[in-house]
C-alpha positions in Angstrom: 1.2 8.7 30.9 -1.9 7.8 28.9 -3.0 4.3 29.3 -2.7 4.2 24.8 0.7 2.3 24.4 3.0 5.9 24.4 4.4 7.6 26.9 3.2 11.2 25.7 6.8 12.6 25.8 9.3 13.5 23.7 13.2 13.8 25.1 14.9 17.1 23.1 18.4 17.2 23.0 20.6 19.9 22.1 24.1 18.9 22.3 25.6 22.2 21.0 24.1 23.9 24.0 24.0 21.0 26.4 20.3 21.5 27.3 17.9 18.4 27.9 14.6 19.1 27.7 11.0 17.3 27.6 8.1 17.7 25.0 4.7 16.6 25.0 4.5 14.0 22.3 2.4 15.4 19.5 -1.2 13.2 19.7 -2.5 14.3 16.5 0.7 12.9 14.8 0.7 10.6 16.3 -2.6 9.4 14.9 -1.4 10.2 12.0 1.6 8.1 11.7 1.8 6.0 14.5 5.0 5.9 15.8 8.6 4.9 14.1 8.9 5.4 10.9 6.0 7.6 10.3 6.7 9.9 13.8 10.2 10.2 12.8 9.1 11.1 9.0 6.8 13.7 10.4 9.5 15.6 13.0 12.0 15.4 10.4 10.1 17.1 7.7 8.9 19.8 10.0 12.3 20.8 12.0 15.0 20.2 9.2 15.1 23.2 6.8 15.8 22.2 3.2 19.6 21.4 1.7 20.9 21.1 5.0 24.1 18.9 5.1 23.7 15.8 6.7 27.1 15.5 8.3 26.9 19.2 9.6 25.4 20.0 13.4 22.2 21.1 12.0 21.2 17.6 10.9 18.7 16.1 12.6 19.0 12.9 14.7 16.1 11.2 16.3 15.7 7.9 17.7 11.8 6.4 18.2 10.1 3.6 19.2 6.5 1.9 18.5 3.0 2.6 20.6 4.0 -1.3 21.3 7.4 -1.4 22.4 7.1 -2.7 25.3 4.8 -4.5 25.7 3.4 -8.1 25.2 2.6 -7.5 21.4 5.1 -9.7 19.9 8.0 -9.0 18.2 7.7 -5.2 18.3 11.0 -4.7 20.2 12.6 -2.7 17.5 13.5 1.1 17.4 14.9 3.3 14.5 17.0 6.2 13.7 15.4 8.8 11.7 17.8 11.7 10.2 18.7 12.8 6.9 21.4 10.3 5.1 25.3 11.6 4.7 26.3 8.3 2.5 22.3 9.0 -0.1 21.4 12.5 1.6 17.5 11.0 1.3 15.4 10.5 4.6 16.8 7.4 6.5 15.3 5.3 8.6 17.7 2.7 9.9 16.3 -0.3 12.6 17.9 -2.7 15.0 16.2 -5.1 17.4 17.3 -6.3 21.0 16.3 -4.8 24.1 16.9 -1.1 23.4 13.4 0.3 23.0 11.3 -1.3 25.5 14.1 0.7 27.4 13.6 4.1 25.8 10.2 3.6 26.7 9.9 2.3 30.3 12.3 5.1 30.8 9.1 7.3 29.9 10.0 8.4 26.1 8.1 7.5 22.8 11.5 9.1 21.1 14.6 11.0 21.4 15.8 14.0 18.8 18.9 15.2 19.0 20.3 18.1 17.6 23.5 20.3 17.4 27.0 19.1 17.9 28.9 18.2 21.3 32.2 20.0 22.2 34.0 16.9 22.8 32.7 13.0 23.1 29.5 12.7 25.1 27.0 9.5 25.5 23.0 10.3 26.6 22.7 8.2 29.6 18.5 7.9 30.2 16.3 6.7 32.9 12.8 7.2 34.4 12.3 10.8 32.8 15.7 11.7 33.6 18.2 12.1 31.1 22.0 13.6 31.2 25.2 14.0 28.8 28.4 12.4 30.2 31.4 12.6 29.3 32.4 9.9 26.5 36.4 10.9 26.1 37.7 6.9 27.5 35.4 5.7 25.1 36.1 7.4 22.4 38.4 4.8 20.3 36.5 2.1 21.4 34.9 -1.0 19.9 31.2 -1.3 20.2 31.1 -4.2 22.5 33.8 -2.9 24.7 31.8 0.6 24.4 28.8 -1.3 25.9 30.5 -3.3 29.0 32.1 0.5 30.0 29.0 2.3 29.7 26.7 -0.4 31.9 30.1 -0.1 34.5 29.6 4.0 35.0 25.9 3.9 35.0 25.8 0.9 37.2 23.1 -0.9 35.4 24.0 -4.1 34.6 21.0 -4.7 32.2 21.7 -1.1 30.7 20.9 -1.2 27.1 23.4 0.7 25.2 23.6 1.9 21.4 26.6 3.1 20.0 29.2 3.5 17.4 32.8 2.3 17.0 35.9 3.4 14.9 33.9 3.2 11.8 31.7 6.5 12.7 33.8 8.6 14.8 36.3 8.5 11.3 32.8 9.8 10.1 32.9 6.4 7.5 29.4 6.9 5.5 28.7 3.0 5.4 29.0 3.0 9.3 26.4 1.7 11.4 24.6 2.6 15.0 25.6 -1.2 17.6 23.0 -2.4 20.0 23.1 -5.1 22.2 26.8 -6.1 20.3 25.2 -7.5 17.3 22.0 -5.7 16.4 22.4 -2.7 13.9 20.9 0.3 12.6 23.1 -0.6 9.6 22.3 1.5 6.3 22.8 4.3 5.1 25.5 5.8 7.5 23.5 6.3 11.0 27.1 6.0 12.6 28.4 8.6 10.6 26.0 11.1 11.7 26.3 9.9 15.1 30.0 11.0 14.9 29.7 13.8 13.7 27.6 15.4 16.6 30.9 13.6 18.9 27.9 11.3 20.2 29.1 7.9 21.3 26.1 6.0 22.3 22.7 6.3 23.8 22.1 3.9 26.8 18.4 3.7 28.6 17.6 1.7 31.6 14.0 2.5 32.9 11.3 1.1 35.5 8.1 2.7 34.3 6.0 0.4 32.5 3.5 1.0 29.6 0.0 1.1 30.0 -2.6 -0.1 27.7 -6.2 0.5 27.1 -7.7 -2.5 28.9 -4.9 -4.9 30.6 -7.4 -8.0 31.2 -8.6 -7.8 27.6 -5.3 -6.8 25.9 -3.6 -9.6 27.8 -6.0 -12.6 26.7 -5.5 -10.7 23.2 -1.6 -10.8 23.5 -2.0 -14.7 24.3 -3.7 -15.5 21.0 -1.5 -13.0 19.0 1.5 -14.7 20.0 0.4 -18.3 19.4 -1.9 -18.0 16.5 -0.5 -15.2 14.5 3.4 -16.1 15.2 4.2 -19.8 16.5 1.1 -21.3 14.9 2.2 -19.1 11.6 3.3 -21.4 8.4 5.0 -18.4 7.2 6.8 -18.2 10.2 8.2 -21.9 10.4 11.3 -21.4 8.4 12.5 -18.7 10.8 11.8 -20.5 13.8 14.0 -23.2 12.4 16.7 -22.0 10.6 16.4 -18.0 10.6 16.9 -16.0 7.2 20.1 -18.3 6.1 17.6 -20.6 4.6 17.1 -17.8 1.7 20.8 -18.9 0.9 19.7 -21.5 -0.8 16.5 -20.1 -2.4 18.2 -17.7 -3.7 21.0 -19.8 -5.1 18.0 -22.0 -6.9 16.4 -19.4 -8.5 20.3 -17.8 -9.3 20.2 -14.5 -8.1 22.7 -14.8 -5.1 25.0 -12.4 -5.9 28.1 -13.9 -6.6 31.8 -12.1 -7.3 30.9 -8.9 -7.0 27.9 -9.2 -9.1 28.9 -11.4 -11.9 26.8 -14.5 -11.4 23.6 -15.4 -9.8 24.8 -18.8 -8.4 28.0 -19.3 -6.0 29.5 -23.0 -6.0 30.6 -22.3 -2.6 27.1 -21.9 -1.7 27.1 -25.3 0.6 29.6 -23.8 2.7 27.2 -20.6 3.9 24.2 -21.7 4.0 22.0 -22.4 7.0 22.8 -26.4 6.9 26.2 -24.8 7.2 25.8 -22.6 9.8 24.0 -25.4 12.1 26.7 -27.7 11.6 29.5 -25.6 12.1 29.2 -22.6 14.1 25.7 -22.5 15.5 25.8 -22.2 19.9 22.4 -21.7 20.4 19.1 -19.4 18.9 18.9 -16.1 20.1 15.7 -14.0 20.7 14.7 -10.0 20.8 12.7 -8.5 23.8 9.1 -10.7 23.5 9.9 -12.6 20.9 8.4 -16.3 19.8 10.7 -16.6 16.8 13.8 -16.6 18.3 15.3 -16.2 14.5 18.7 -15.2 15.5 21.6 -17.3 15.8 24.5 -17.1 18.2 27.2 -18.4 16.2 31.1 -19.2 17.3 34.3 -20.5 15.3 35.5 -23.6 16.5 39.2 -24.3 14.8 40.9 -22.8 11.8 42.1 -19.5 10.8 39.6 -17.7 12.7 39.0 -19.5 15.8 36.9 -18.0 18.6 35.3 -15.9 16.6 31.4 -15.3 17.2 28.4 -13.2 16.2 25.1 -13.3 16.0 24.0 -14.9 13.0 25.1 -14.3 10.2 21.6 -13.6 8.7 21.1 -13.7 4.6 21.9 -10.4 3.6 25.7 -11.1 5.5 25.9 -14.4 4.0 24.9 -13.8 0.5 27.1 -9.9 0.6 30.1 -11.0 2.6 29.9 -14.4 1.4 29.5 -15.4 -2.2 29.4 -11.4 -3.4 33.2 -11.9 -1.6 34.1 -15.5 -3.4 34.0 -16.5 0.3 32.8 -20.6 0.7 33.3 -21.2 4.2 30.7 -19.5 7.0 33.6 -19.4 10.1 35.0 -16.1 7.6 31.8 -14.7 7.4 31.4 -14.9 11.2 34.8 -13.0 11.5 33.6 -10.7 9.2 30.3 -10.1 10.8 32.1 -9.9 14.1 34.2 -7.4 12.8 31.7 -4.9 11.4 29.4 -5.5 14.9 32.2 -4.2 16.7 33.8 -1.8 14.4 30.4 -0.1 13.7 29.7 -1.4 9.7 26.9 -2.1 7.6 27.8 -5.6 6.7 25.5 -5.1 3.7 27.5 -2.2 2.2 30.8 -3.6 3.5 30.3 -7.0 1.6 29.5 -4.7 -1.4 32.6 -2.2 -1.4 35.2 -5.5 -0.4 33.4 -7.6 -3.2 34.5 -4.4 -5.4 37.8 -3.8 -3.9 38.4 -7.9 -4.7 37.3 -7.9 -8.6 39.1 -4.5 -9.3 42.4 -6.1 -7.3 41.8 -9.3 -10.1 41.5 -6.7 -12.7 44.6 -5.0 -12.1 42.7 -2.0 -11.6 44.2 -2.0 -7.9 47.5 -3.3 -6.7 49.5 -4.6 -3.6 50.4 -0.9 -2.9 46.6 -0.1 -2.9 45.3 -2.4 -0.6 48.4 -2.0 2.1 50.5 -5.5 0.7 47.1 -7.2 0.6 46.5 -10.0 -1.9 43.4 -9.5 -2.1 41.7 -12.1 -5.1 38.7 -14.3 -4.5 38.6 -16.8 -1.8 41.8 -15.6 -0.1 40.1 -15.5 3.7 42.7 -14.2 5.4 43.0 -10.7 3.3 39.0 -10.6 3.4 39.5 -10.9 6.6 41.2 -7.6 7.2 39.2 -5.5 4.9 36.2 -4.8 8.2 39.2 -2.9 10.1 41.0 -1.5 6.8 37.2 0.4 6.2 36.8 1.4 9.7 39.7 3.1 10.3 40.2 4.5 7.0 43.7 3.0 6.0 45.3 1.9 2.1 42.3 1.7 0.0 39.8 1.6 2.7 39.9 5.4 2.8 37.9 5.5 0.0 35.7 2.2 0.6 34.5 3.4 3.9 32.7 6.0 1.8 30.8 3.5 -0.2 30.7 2.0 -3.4 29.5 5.1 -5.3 31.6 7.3 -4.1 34.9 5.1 -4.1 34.6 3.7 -7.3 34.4 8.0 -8.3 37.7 8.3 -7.1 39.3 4.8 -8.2 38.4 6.0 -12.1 39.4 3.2 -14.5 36.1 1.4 -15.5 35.3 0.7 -11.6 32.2 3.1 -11.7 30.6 0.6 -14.2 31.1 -2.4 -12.1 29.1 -0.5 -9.0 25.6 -1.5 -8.2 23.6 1.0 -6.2 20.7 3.4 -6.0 20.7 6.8 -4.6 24.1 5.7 -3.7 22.8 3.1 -1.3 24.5 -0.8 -2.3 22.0 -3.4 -3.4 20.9 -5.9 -0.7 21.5 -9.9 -1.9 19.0 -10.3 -4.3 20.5 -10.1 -8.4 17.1 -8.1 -10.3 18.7 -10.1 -13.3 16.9 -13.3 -11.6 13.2 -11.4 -9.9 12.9 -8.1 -12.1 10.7 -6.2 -9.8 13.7 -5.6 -7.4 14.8 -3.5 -9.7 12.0 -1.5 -9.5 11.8 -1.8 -5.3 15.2 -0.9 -5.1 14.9 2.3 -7.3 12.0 3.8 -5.3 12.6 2.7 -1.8 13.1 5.9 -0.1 16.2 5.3 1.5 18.0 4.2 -1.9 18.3 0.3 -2.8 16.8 -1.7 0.0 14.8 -4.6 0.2 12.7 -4.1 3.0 10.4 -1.9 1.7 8.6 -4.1 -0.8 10.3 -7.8 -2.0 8.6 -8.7 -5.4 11.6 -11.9 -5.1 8.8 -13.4 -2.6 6.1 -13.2 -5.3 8.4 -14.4 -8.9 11.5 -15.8 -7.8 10.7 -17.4 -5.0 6.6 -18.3 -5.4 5.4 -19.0 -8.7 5.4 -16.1 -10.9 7.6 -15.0 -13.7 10.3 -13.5 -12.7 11.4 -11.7 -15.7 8.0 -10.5 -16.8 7.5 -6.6 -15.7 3.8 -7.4 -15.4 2.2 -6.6 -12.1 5.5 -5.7 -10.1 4.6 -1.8 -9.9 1.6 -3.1 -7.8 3.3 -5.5 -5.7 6.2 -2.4 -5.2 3.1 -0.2 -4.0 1.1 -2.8 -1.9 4.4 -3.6 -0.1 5.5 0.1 0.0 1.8 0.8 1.4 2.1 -2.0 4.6 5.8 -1.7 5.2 5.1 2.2 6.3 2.9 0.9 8.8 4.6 -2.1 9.5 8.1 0.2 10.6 5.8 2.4 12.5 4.6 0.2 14.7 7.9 -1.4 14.7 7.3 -5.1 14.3 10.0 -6.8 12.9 11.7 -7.7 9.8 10.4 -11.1 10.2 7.2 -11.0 11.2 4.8 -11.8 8.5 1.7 -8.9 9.5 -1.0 -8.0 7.4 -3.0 -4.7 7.4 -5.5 -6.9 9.1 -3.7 -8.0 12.3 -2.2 -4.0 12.7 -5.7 -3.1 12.8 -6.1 -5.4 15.8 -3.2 -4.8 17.3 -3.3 -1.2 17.2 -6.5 -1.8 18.9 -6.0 -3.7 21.5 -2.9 -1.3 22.3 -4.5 2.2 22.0 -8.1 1.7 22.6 -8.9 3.4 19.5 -11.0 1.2 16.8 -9.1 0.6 13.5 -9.8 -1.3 10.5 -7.9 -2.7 7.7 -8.5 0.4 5.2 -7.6 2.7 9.0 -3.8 1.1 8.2 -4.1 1.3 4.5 -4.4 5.5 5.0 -1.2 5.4 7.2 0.8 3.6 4.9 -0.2 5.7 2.0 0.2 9.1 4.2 3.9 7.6 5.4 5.0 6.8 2.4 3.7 10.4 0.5 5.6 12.3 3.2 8.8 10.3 2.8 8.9 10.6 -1.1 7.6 14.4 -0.5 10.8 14.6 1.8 13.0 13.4 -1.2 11.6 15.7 -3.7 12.1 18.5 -1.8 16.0 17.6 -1.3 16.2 17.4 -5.1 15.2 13.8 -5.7 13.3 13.4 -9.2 12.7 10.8 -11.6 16.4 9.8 -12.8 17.1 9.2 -9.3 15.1 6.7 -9.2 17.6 4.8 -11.2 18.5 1.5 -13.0 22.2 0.6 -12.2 24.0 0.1 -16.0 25.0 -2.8 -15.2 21.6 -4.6 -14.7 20.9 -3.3 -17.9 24.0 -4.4 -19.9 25.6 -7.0 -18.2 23.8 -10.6 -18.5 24.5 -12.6 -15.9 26.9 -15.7 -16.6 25.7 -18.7 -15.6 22.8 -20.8 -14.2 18.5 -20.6 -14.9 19.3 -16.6 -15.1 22.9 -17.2 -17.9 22.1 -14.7 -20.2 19.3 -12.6 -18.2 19.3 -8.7 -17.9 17.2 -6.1 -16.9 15.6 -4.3 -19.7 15.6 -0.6 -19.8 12.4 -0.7 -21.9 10.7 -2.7 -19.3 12.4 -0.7 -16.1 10.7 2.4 -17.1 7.3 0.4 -18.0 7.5 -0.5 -14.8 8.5 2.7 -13.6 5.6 4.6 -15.2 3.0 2.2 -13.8 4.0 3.1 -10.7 4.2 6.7 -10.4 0.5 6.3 -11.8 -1.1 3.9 -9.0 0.5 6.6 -6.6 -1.0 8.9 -8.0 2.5 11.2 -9.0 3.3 13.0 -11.5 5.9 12.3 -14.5 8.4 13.3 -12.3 7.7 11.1 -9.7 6.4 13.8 -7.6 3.0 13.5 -4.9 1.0 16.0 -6.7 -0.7 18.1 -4.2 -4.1 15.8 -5.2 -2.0 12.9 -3.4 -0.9 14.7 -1.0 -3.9 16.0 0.1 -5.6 12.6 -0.7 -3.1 11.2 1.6 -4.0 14.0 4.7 -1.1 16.0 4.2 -2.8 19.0 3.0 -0.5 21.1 5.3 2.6 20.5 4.0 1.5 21.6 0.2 3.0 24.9 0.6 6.3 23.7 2.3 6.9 22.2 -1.6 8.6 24.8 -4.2 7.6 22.0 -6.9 3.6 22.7 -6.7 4.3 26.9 -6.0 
């Protein structure tokens, strides 16, 4: 172990073949592109051949950390799982917080790929540079949380950190998710699914190792000024250490681009009833924090009386409340904590399960589906207790959750009868809760992120929507979609969290004061850029191009109805302005190709000739 932040290894395994082996973590890569995102980017692109189906055993699984996991740079619990999406087939890179990685990492792995397929159920128990495959067949069938309490029993770990899947991926469901630490998920784009497929259960770690750092005495007094200057003493920061991300409930319902029925409105009159004021006053226990964390954003929530008593979760966070809430009709937050609950321990993307149930609901009102559809359900707006059933209807795949569990996209396909038009996705991916009717330049962010629609990879809403520019003006969003696009590479390479407000500046330093290596603003520009080239080079080469990179027909022809957005589209004239402007600043092609001057711009000369495009 170098004293740089990583561990130097790399865990192989091949579950096919049931051999475990260790690599030497490749340094120059790792220069390259950090850790995370980036690492994961880089194996991926090298080991997966082209076209290869992402539910087969050939796919590609990996798990990674950050060169700071683990240490006293806050907020950089995270890990993610790299592989090739079943639900989009793009690259994925899917993240969850908790305790997980520092585990992965004191256990003496920067990451874990996993290849091949396992003859029956198996779980990867790891610990101090040992790792093994045990049998998973009593937990197979399991919830997550219950999947978790066995696993730490056999190991005999108590503190055993444990990631796994429940119902939702071993029925292969392509909105499933990968559970750690019961309510943290590696949520889109169907990690769970692939998960099942290779008959892998879960991935537990519990290691004594440590990290070493460049200089300890220096990195420590660093650590100390990081954690009160650049987080607590952080106005950006304030509303998350108070309230968490429900507060964007009601920002978003100002501005009216909450979604709201399925998409129809950009304002929810049951908004009192889920936002965070809610949450406080009715199911909030106490705040809940990751591994190192100042922030403490998360909420441990529990019902107290009604329909849903005893019901808890952690949060909900926004993107639960605003897609299982008003996108459901749903006004009171106890049934989006029973929701939530649900999807934590059946394995589901609470994101894309708010979207296919908020479908499922307005084509029930419709008439396009009936009782004998949804198993006797009546399942119209604001009915909690039918909601309520839809997370275990997806999971396992009964009445018209057969076709939900394999997302909007795909169900509404089957369904026929107008329902494809009333889907709102890219690269088959559900929009997150915020309406590009109300802040334009998610439209753009959502059609280039390169996992499909997903708002983590730039959020112009901060900028327009929510600050003080316009939000229906396409002027300038291309720019905010690549400067966001640029630091968010880096950002899910290191992994800091969703909520951490970091600038290239403070990566520099932190990378640093990690790895003994000098860095510099422009140092993390050139990662970003290189990360964020490979991952769209990744895409092209799986047959991605330009009309993928789409504009849902709804956002186009269907104004929403009421509120400061009544009336408000998005333009298609002004979506492919957009569009164009950005494919320039990165320097692509027409297409929305890296042309091999990017690429090579970017420092990824060698993988020109692995691209059939530039031949």
């Amino acid at each position: 172990m170098m004293a740089d932040g990583y561990t130097g290894k790399i865990l192989r395994v091949d579950l096919t073949s049931e051999k475990i082996t260790t690599d030497n973590l490749n340094r120059e890569w790792a220069k390259q592109f950090l850790g995370g995102k980036g690492l994961g980017a880089r194996y991926l692109f090298e080991e997966l051949k082209p076209g290869v189906d992402a539910m087969s055993p050939d796919n590609i699984l990996s798990i990674w950390t950050g060169p700071a996991a683990g240490t006293m740079v806050p907020l950089t619990s995270r890990f993610v799982v790299v592989t090739k999406s079943p639900l989009t087939g793009t690259f994925l890179d899917s993240y969850a917080g908790g305790f997980l990685a520092p585990e992965i990492k004191y256990s003496g792995f920067d990451g874990i790929i996993i290849k091949g397929k396992a003859k029956k159920p198996v779980y990867l128990w790891i610990t101090d540079s040992k790792a093994e495959l045990r049998d998973a067949k009593n937990l197979w069938g399991k919830d997550t949380y219950k999947t978790e309490e066995l696993v730490r029993k056999e190991v005999g770990h108590k503190y055993a950190r444990v990631a796994s899947i429940g119902p939702a991926g071993e029925k292969l469901g392509l909105i499933s998710s990968v559970t750690a630490d019961l309510t943290r998920n590696a949520g889109r784009g169907g990690t769970g699914a692939v998960f099942g497929s290779k008959n892998l259960k879960a991935v537990a770690a519990k290691g004594t190792m440590g990290v070493e750092v460049d200089n300890m005495d220096e990195f420590v007094k660093m650590a100390k000024e990081m954690i009160l200057k650049d987080v607590v003493e952080n106005p950006d920061h304030a509303g998350m250490i108070t309230d968490g991300t429900p507060i964007i409930v009601d920002m978003s319902q100002n501005a009216a681009l909450l979604p709201t029925k399925n998409w129809s409105s950009g304002e929810w009159e049951g908004s009192a009833g889920i936002n965070s004021d809610a949450l406080k006053s009715r199911v909030l226990v106490r705040k809940k924090a990751c591994f190192d964390c100042a922030i403490a954003c998360g909420s441990w929530s529990k019902v107290k009386k009604g329909l849903f008593k005893g019901a808890t979760t952690e949060g909900p966070e926004y993107e639960t409340l605003g897609m299982c809430g008003s996108n459901c009709g749903i006004k009171n937050i106890e049934a989006v904590v029973k929701f939530a609950e649900d999807c934590d321990r059946l394995g589901l993307d609470t994101i894309s399960s708010g979207n296919v149930t908020g479908l499922a609901i307005d084509l029930y009102e419709r008439g396009v589906l009936t009782k004998k559809d949804t198993g006797g359900l009546e399942l119209k707006w604001g009915n909690e207790e039918a909601y309520g059933k839809m997370p275990a209807m997806i999971a396992n795949r009964q009445h018209i959750g057969a076709v939900l569990a394999d997302g909007a996209k795909r169900a509404a396909k089957k369904i026929g009868k107008g329902a494809e038009k009333l889907v709102v996705e890219s690269k088959g991916l559900e929009y997150p809760a915020y309406d590009p009717r109300g802040t334009i330049g998610m439209a753009l962010a959502y059609a280039t992120s390169d996992r499909g629609a997903c708002h983590m990879r730039a959020w112009p809403v901060a900028a327009d929507a929510y600050g003080s520019g316009d939000p229906w003006s396409p002027e300038g969003k291309a720019a905010i979609c690549v400067e966001d696009q640029t630091r968010t590479s880096v950002k899910w390479s290191f992994i800091f969290c969703d909520f951490y407000s970091v600038n290239f500046a403070n990566m520099a330093k932190y990378y640093t004061a990690v790895t003994g290596a000098k860095s510099s603003e422009e140092h993390m520009r050139e990662i970003g850029k290189r990360i964020w080239n490979l991952t769209r080079a990744f895409n092209v080469r799986e047959g991605f191009a330009r009309n993928d990179d789409n504009l849902p027909e709804r956002m186009e022809k269907d104004p929403l109805s009421s509120g400061k957005t009544k009336g408000k589209s998005v333009p298609r004239v002004d979506f492919e302005r957009m569009l164009e402007e950005y494919y320039k600043l990165w320097g692509w092609d027409a297409q929305g190709r890296p042309t091999k001057k990017a690429l090579e711009e970017a420092g990824l000369k060698d993988i020109v000739p692995k691209l059939s495009y530039l031949k």
